[in-house]
gemmi code that builds the backbone of each chain (N, CA, C; Angstrom):
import gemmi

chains = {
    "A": [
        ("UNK", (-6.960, -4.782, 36.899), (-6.284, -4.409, 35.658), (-7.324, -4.089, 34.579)),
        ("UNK", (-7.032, -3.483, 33.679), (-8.306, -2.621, 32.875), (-7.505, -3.348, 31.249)),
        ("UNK", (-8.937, -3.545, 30.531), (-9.047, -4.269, 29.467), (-8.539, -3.285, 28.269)),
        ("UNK", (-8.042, -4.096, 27.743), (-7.230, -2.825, 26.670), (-7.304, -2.993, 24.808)),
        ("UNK", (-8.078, -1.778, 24.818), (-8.240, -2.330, 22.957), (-7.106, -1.798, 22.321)),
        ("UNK", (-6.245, -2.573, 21.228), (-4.733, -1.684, 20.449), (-5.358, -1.154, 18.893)),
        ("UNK", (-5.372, -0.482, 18.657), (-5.676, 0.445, 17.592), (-4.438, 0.139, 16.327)),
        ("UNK", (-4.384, -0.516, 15.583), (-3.189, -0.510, 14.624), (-3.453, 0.141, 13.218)),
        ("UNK", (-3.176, 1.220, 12.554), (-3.632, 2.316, 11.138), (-2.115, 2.312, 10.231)),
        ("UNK", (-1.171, 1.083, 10.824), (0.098, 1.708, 9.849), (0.385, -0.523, 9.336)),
        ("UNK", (0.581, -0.060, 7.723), (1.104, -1.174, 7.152), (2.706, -1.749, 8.255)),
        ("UNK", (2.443, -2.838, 8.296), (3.333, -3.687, 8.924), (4.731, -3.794, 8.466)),
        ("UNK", (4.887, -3.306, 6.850), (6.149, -3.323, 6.396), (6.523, -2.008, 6.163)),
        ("UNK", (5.879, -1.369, 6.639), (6.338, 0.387, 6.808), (6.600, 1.254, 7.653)),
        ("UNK", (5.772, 0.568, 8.647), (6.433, 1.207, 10.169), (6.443, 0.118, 11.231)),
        ("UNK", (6.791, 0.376, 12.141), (7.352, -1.249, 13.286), (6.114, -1.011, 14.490)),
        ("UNK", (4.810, 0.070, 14.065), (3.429, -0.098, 15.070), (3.487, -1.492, 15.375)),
        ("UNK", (3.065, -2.493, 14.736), (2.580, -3.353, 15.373), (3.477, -4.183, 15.969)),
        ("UNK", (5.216, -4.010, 15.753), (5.856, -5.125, 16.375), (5.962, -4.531, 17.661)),
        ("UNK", (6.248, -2.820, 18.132), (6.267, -2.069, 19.242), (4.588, -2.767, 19.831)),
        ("UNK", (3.453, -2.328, 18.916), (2.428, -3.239, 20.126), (2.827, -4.321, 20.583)),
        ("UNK", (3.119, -5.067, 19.999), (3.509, -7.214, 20.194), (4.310, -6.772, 21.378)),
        ("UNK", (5.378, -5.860, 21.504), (5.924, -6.079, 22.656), (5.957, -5.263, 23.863)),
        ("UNK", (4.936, -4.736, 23.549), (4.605, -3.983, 25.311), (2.672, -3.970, 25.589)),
        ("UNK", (1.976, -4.731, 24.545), (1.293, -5.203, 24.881), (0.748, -6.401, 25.660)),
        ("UNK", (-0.092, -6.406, 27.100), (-0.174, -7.495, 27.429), (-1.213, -8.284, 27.133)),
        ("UNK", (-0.872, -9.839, 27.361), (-1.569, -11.133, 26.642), (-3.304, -11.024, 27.093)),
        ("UNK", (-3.788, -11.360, 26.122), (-5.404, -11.463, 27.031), (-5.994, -10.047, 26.026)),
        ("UNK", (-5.058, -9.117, 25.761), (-6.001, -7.636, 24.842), (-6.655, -8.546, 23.472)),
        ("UNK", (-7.227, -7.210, 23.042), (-7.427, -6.888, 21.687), (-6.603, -6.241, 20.559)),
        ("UNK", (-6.948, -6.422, 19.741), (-5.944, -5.972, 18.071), (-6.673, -5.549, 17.431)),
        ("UNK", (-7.598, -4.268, 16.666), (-8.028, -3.810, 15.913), (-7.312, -3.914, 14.417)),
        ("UNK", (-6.861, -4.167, 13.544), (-6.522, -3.708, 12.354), (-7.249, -2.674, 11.660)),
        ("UNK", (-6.971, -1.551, 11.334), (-8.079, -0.694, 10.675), (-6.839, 0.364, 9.281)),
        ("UNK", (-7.537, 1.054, 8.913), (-6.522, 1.571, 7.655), (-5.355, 0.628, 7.469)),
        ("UNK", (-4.410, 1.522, 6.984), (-3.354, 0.538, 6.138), (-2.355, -0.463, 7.241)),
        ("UNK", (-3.279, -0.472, 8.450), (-2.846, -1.772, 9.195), (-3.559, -3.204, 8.899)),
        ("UNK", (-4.762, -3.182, 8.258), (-5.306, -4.489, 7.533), (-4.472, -5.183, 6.899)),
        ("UNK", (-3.216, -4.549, 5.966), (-2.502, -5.372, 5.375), (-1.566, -6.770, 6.144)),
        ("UNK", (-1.739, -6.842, 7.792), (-0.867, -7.210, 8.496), (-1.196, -8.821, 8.689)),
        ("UNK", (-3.018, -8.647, 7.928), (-3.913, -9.706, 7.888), (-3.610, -10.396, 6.316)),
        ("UNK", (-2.420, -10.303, 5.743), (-2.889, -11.239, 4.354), (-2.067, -12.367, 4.693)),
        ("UNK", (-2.807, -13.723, 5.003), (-2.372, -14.761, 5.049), (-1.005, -14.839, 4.548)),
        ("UNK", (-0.843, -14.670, 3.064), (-0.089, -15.514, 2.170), (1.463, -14.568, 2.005)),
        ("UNK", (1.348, -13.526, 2.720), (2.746, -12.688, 2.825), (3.688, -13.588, 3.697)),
        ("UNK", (4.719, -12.933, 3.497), (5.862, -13.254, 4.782), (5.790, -12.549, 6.042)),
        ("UNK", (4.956, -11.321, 6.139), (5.097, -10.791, 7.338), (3.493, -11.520, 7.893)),
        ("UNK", (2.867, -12.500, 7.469), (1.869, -13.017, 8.003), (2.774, -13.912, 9.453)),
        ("UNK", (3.414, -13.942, 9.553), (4.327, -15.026, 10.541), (3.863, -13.628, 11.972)),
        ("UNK", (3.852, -12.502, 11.594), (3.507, -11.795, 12.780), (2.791, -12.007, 13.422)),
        ("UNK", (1.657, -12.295, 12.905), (0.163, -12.242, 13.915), (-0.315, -13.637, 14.055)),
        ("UNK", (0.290, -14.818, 12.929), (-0.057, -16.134, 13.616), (0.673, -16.653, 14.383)),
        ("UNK", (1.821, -15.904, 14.875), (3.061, -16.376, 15.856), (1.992, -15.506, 17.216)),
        ("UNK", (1.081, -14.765, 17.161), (0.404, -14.327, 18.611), (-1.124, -14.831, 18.492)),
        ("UNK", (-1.413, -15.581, 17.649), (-2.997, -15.624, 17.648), (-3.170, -16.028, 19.119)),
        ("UNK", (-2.328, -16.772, 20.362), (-2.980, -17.026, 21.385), (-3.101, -15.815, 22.511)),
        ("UNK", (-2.215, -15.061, 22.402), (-2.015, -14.117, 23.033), (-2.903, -12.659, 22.970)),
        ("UNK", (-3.442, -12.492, 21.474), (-4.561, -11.528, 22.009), (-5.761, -11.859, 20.801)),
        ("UNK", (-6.696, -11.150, 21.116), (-8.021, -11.792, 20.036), (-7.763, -10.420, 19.214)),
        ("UNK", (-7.880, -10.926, 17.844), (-7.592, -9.860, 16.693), (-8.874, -9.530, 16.096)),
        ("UNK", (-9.220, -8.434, 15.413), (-10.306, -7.657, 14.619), (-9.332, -6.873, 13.825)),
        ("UNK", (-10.728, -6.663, 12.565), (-10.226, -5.930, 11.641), (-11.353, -5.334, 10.787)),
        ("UNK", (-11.234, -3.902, 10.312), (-12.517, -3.699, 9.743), (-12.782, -3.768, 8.465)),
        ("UNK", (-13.931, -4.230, 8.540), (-14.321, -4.437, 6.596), (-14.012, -3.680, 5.680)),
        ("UNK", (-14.511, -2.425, 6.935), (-14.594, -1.391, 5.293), (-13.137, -0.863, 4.451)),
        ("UNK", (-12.198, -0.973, 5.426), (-10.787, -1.071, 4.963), (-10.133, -1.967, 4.204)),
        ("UNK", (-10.844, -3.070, 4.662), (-10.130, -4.124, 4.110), (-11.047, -4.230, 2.396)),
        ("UNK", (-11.965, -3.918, 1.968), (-13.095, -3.585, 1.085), (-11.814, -2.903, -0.017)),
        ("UNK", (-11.648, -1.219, 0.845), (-11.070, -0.399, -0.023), (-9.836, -0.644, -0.602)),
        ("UNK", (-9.505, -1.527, 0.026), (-7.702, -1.878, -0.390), (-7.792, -3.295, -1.196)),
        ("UNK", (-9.201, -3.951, -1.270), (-9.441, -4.455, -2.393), (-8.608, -6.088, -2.175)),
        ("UNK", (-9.074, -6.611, -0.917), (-8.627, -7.076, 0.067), (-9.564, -8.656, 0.308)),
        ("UNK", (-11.018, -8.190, -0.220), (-11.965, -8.909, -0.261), (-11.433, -10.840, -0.752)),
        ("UNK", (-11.182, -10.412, -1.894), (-10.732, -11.829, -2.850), (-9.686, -12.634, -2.439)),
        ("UNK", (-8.534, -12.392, -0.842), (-7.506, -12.999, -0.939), (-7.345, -13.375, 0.002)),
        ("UNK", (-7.112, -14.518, 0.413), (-7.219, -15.082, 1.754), (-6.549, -14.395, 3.007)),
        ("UNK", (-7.331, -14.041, 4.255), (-7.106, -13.293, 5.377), (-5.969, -14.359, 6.136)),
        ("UNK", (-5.692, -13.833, 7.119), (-5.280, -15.014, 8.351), (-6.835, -15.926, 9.227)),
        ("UNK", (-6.794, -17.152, 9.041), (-8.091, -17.012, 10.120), (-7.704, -16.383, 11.559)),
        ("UNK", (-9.174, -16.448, 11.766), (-9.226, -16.216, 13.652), (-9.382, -14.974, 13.652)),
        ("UNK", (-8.897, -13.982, 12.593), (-9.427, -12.827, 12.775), (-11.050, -12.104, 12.252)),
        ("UNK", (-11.656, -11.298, 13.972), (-12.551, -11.154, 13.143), (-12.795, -10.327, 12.707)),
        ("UNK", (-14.108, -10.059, 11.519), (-14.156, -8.673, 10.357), (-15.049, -8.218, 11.314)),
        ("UNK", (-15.005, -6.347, 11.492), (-16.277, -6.082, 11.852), (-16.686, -4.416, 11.506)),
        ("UNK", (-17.631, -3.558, 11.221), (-17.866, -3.194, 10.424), (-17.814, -1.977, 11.880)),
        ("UNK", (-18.037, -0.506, 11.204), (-17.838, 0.526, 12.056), (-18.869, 0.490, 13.680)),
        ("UNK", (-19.732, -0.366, 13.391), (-20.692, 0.170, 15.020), (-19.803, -1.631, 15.570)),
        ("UNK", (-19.086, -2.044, 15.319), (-18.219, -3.415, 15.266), (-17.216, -2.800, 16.311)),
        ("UNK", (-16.659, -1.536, 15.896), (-15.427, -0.970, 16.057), (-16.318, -0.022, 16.939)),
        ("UNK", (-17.284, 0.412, 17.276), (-17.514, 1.356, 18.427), (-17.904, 0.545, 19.164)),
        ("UNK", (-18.367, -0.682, 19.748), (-18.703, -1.715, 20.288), (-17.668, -2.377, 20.699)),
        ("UNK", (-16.444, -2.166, 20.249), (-14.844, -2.754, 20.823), (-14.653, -1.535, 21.505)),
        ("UNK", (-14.360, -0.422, 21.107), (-14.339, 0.642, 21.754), (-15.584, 1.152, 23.517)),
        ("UNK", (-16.083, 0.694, 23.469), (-16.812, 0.605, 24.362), (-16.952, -0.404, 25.629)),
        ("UNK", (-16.626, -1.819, 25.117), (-16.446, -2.666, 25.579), (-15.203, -2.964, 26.844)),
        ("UNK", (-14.277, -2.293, 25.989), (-12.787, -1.829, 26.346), (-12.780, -0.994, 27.412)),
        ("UNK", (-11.717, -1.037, 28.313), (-11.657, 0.081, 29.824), (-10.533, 1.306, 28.986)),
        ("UNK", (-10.176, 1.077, 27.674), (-8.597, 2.077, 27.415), (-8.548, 0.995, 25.910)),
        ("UNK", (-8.743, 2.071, 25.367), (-8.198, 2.532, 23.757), (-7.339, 2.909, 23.634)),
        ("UNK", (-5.845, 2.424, 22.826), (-4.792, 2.886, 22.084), (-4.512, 2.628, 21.446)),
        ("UNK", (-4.982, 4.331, 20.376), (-3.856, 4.256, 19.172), (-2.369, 4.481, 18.444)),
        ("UNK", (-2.361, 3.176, 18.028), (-0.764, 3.433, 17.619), (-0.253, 4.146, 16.812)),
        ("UNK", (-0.316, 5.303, 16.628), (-0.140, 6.110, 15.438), (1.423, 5.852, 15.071)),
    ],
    "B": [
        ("UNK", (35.155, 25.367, -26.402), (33.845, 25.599, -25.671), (32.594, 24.707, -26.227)),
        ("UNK", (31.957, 23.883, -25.574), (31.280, 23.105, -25.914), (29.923, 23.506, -26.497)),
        ("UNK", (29.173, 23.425, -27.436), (28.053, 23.925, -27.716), (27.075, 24.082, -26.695)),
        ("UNK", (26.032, 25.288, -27.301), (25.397, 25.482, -25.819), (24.002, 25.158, -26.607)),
        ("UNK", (23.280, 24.425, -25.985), (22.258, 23.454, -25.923), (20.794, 24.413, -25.655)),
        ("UNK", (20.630, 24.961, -26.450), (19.125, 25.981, -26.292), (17.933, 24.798, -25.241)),
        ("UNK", (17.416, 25.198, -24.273), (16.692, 24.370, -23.618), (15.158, 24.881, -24.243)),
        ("UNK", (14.510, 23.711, -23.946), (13.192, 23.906, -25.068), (12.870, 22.476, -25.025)),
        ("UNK", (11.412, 22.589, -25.577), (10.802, 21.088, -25.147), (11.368, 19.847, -26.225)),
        ("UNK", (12.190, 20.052, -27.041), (12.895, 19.476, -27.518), (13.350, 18.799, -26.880)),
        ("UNK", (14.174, 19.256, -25.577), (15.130, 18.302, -24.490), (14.100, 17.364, -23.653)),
        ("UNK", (14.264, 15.761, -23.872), (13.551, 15.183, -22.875), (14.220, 14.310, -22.417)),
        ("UNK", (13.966, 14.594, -20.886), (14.481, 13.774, -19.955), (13.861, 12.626, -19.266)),
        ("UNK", (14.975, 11.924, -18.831), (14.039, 10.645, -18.626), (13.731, 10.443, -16.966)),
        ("UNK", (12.081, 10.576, -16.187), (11.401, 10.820, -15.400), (11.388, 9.743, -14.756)),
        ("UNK", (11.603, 9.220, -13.847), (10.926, 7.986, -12.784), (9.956, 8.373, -11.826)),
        ("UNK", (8.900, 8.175, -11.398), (8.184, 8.013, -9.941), (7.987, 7.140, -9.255)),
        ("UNK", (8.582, 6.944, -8.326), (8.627, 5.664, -7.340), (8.398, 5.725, -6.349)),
        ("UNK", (7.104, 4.787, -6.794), (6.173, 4.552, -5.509), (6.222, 4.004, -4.097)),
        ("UNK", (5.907, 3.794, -2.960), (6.423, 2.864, -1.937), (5.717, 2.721, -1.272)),
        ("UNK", (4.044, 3.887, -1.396), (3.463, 3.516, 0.187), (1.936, 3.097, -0.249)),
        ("UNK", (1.232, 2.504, 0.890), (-0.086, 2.018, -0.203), (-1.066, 3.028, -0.118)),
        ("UNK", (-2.254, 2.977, -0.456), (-2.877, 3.706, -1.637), (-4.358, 4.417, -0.545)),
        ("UNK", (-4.766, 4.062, 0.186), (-5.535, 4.930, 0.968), (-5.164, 5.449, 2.463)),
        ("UNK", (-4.517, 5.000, 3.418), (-4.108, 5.702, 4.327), (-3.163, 6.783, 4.438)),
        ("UNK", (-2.990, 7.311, 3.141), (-2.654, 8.407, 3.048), (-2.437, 9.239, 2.093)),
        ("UNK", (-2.179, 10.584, 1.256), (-2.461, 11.113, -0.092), (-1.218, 11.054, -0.555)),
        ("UNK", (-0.120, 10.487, -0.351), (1.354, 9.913, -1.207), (0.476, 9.218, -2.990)),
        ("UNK", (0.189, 8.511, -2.770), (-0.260, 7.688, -3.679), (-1.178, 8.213, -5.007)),
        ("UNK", (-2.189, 8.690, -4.439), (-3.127, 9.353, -5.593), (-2.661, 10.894, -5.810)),
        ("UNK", (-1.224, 11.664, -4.948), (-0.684, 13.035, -5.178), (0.384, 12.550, -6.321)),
        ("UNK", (0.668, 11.496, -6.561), (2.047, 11.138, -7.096), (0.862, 10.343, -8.647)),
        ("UNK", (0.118, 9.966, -8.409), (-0.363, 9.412, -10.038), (-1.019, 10.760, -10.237)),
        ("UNK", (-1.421, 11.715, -9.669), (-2.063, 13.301, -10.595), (-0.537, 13.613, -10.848)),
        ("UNK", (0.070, 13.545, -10.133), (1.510, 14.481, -11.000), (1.683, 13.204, -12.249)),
        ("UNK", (1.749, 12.474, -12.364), (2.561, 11.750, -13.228), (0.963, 11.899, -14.531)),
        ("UNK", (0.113, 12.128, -14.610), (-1.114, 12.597, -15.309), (-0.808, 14.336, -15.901)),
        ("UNK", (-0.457, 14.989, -14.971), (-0.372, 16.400, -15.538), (1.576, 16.445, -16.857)),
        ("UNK", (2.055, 15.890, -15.516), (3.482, 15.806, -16.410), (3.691, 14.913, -17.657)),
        ("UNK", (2.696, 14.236, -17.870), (2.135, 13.265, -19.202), (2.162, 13.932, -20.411)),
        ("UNK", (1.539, 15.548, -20.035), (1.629, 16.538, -20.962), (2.792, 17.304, -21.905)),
        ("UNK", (3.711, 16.807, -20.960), (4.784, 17.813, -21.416), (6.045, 16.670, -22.397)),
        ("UNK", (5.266, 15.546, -22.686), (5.938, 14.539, -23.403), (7.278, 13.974, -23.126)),
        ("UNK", (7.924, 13.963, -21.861), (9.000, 13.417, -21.753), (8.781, 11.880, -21.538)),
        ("UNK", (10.000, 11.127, -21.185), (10.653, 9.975, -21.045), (10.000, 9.197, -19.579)),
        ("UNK", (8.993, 9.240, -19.527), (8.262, 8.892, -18.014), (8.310, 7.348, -17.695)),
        ("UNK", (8.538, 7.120, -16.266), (8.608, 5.656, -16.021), (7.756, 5.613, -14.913)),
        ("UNK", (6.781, 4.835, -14.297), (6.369, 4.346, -12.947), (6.815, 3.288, -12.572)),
        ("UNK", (7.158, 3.308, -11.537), (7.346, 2.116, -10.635), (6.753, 1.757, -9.524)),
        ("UNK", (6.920, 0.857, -9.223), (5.928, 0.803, -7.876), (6.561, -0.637, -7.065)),
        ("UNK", (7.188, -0.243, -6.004), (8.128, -1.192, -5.140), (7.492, -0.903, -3.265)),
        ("UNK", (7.898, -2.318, -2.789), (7.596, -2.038, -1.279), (6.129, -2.166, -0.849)),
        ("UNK", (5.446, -1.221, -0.340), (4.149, -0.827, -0.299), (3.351, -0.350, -1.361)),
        ("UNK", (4.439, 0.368, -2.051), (3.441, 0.466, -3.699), (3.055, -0.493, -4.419)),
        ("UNK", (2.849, -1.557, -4.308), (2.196, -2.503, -5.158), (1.113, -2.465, -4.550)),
        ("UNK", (0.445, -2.143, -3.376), (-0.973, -2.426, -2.975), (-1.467, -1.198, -3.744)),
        ("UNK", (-1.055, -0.285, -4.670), (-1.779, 0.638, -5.068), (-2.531, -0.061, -6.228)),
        ("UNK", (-1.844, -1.200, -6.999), (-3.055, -1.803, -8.136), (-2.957, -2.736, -7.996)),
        ("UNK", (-3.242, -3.119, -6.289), (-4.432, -4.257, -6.594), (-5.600, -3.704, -6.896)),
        ("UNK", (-6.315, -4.808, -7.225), (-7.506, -4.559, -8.213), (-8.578, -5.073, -7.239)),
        ("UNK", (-9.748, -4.636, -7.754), (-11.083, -4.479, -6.990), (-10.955, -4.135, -5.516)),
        ("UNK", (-10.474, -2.783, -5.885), (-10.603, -1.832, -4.663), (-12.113, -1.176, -4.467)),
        ("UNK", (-12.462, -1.352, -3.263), (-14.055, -0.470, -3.421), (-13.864, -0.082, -1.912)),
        ("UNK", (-14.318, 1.676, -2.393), (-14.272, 2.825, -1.065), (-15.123, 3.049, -0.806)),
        ("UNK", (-15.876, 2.646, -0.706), (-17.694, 3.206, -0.828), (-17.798, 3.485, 0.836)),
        ("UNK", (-16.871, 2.166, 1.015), (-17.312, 1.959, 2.844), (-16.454, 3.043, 3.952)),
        ("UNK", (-15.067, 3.406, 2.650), (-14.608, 4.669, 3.710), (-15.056, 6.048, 3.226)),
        ("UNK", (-15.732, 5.985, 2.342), (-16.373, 7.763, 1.628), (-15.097, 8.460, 1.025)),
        ("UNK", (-13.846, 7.396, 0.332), (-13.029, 8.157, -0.652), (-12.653, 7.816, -1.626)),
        ("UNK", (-12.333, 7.897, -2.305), (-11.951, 8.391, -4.285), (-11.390, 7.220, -4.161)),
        ("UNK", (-12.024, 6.315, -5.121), (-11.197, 5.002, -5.593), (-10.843, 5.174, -6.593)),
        ("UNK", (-9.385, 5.654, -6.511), (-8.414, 6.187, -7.955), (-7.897, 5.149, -8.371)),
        ("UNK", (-8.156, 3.943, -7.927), (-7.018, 3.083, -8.535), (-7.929, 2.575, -10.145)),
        ("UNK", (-8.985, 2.560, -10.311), (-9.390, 2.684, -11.566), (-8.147, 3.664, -12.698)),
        ("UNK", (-8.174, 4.520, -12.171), (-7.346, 5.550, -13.010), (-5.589, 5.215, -13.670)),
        ("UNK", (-4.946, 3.553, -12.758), (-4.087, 3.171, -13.319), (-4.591, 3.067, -14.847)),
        ("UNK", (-5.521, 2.339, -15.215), (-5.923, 1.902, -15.920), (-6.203, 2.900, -17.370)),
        ("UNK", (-5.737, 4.147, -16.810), (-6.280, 5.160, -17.752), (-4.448, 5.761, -18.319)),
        ("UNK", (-3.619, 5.526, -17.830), (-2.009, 5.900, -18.024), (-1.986, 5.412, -19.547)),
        ("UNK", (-1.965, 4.433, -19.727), (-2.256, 3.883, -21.279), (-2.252, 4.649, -22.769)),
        ("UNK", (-3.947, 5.207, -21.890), (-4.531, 6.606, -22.865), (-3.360, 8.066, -22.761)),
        ("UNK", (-2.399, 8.188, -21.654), (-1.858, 9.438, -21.698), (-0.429, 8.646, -22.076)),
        ("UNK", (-0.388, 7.800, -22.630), (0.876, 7.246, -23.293), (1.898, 6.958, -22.199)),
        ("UNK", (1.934, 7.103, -20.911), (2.781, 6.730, -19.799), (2.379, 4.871, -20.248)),
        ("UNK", (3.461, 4.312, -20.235), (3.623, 3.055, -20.879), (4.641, 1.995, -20.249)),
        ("UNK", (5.606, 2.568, -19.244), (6.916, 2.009, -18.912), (6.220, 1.713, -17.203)),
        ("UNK", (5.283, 1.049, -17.099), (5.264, 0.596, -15.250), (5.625, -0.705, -15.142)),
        ("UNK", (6.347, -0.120, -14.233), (7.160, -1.483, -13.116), (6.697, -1.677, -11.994)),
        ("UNK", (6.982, -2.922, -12.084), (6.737, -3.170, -10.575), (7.709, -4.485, -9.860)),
        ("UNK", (8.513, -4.125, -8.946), (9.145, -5.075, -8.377), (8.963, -6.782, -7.971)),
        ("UNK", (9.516, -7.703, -8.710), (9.133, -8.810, -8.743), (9.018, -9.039, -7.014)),
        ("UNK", (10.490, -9.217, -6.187), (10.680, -9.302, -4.786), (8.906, -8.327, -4.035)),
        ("UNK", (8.839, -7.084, -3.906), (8.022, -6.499, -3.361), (6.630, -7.043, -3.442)),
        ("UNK", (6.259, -7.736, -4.921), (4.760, -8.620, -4.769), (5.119, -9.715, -4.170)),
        ("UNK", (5.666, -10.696, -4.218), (6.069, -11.917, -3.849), (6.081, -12.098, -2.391)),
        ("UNK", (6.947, -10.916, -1.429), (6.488, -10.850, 0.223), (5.547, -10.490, 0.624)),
        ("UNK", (4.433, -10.178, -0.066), (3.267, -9.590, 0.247), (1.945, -10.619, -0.417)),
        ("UNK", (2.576, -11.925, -0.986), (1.810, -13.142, -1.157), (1.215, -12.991, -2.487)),
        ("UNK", (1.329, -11.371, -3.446), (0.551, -11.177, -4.324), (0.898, -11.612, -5.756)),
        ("UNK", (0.505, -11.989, -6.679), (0.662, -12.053, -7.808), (0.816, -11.314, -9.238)),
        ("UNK", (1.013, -11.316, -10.352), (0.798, -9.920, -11.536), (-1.138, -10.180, -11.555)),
        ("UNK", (-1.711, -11.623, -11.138), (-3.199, -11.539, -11.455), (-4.186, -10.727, -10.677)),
        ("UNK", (-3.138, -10.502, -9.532), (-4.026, -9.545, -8.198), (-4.430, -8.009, -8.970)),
        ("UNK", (-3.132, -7.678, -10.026), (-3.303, -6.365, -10.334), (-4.193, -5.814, -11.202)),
        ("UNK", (-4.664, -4.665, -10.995), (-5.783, -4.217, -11.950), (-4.986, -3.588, -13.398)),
        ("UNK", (-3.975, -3.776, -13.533), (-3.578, -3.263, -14.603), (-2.110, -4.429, -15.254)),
        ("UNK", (-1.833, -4.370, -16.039), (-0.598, -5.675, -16.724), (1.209, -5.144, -16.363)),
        ("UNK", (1.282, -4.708, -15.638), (2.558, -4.053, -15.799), (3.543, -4.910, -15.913)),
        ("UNK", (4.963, -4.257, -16.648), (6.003, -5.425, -16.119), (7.042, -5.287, -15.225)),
        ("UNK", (6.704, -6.924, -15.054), (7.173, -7.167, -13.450), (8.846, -7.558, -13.657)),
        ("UNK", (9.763, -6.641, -12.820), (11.186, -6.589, -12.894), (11.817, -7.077, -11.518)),
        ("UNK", (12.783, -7.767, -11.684), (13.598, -8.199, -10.770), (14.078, -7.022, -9.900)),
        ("UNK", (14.731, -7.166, -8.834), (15.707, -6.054, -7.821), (16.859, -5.529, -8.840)),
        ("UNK", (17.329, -6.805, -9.562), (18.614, -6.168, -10.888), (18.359, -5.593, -11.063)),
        ("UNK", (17.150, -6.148, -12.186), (16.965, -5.002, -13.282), (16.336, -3.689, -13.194)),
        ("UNK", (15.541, -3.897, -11.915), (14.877, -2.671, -11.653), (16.365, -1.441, -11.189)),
        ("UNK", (16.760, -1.939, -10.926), (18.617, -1.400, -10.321), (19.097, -0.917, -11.515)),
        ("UNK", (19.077, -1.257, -12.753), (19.790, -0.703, -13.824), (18.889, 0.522, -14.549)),
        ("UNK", (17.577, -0.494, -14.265), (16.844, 0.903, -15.098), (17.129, 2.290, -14.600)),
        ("UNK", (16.748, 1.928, -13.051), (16.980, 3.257, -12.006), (18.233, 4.213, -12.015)),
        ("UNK", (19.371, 3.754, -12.767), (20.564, 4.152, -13.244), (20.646, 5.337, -14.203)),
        ("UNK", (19.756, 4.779, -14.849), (20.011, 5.344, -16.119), (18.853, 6.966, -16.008)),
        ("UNK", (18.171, 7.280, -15.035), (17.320, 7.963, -14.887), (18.005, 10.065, -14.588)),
        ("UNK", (17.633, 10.748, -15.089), (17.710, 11.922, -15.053), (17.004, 12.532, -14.051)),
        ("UNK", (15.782, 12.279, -13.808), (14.865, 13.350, -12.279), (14.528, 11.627, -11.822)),
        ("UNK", (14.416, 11.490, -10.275), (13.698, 10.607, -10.085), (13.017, 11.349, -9.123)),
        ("UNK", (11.737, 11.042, -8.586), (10.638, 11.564, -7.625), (10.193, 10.233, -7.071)),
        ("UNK", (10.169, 10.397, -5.604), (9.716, 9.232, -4.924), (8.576, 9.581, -4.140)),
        ("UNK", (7.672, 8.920, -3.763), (6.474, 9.037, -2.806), (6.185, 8.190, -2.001)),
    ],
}
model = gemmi.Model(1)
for chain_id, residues in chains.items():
    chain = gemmi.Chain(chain_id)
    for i, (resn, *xyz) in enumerate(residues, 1):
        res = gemmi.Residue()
        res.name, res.seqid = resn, gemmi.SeqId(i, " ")
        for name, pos in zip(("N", "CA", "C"), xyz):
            atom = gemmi.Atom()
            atom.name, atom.element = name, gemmi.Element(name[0])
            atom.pos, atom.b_iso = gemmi.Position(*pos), 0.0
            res.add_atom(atom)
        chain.add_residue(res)
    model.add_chain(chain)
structure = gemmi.Structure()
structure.add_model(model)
structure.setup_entities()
């Protein structure tokens, strides 16, 4: 079976990307957060219940520089996820047997 | 026959833009504060709002440096100077999203689902983004 990185670029309360990943993704992947899918990481929301209801099920990332621009820095993340910066994100990409993005 | 109403900038109507989506993954956001900047000009009855996903447009200390694009959200901060004066922002829409009025880079006031419901009533053009 081939290792699978999920690509997520859409806010969590705007389109249903990441609940369609949650459920046809299998346990053991990866979770990128990148563009206006970082928001899926703010602890202190209500839609934070998404991704700490799977922290066992796949290992999450998210990139800085997004999370930077949306000004994201100052407010508490979810833990467990980690930040990682663009050669972060080609290094998941590489690592990985199959990249998909959820557009 | 009812009088007929010469149209002319005399007539001003009252404008809403309502916001919904956040502020860099896509050009909704900074296409909708240049219109509400150019239409500043023409002195009508202008309101912003900003509900849903539009509240991540002012949070504050946004820095793009790391994606190479226009950090407009400074530019809330400049509505003031073009007399746009009436921003809202949905009490419910910060509150599920964990955020506060201190997150924002600018003071707006913050309206209930009601009241934001009545204002929205009373509106002549509304434009959404």
């Amino acid at each position: 079976m081939s290792t699978m990185l999920h690509i997520i670029n859409k806010s969590p309360t705007e389109t249903n990307s990441l609940d369609t990943c949650f459920r046809l993704a299998k346990a053991g992947g990866a979770i990128l957060l990148i563009e206006d899918g970082v928001y899926a990481a703010l602890a202190k929301a209500d839609h934070a219940k998404k991704i700490t209801d799977r922290m066992n099920d796949y290992t999450f990332y998210i990139l800085g520089p997004d999370v930077a621009a949306r000004g994201l820095n100052d407010i508490p993340l979810i833990e467990g996820i980690t930040v990682v910066d663009y050669e972060g994100f080609v290094d998941l990409v590489t690592e990985h047997d199959v990249s998909q993005s959820w557009m | 026959m009812e009088d007929y109403e010469e149209p002319g900038p005399e007539i001003v109507k009252r404008f809403m833009y309502v916001n919904r989506r956040p502020p860099h993954g896509t050009i909704y956001a900074l296409e909708c504060l240049e219109v509400v900047l150019i239409t500043a000009a023409f002195e009508q009855f202008e309101s912003l709002v900003f509900i849903d996903d539009g509240v991540y447009q002012l949070k504050k200390d946004q820095d793009t440096t790391g994606i190479g694009t226009k950090n407009f959200s400074k530019t809330y901060r400049a509505l003031d100077d073009y007399d746009v004066e009436r921003i809202y922002v949905e009490k419910e829409s910060l509150e599920a999203r964990g955020l506060t009025a201190d997150d924002l880079i600018i003071q707006p006031e913050i309206l209930t689902t009601d009241e934001l419901r009545e204002i929205m009533a009373q509106q002549d053009v509304v434009i959404s983004s």
